[in-house]
N, C-alpha and C positions, 0 to 999 in steps of 0.2 A: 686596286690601285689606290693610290692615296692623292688626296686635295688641297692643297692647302686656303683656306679662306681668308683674304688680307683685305684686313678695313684700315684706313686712314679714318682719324676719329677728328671734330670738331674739338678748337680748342677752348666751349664749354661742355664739353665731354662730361668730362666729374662731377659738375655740377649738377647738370640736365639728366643726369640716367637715372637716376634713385627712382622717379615717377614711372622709366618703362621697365626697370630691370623686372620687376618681380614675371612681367611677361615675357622679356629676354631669355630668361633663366628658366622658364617652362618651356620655352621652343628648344632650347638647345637639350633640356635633359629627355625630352621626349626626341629628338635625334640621336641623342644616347642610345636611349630605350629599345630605338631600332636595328643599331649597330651600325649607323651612320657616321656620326662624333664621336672621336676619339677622345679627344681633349682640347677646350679654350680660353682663351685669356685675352684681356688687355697684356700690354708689356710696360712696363712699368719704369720709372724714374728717367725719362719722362712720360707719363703716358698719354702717348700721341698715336696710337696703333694697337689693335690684337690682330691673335693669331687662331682662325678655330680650323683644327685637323678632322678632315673626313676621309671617309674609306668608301669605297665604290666600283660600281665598273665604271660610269662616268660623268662629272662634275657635276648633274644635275642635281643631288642631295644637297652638294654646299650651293646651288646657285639657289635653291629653293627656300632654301635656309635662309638667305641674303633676304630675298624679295618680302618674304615673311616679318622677316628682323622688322620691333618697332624699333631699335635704334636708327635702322636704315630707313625705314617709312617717318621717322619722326625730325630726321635730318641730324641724326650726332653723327652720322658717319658720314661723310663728305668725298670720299670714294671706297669701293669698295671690288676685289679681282678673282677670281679661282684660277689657280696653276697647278697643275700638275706637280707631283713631287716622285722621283724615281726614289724608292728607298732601297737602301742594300743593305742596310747594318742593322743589326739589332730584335730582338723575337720577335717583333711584331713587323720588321721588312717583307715589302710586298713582292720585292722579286729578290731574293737573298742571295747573294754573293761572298763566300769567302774564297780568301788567297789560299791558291796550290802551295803545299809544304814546296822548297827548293830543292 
């Protein structure tokens, strides 16, 4: 299954990360590493929110992830959710569906 992990970021975000990313950025490629994170990001113009995709059997990789986060222990993220994501489309769909020819 796949996770999605949605931070709401404080709006001194940009400013405040430079001091934790270099630790942000080892938590997440060692969830990489594991085959947890798929891929993450802020979202940009404005960035007020990322997005980090995890794969699993169930949320706990991304919630673990969260709890870890110094962005989250340091207070840039101001909430943060794990949902569930049904994917259908695309090579790496977790439960794949394509349309019957008519």
């Amino acid at each position: 299954m796949h996770y999605l992990l949605m931070y709401d970021v404080t709006p001194d975000y940009i400013t405040r990360r430079a001091e934790f990313r270099p630790e942000h950025l080892a938590l997440a490629w060692a969830a990489h590493d594991r085959g947890e994170l798929l891929l993450g990001g802020a979202l940009a113009d404005p960035v007020d929110a990322a997005i980090l995709l995890f794969q699993g059997e169930s949320p706990a990789g991304a919630e673990a992830f969260a709890m870890a986060d110094p962005y989250v222990r340091n207070g840039l993220v101001s909430q943060w959710r794990v949902r569930e994501w049904t994917t259908v489309a695309g090579a790496g769909a977790a439960t794949p569906i394509r349309a019957t020819p008519r």
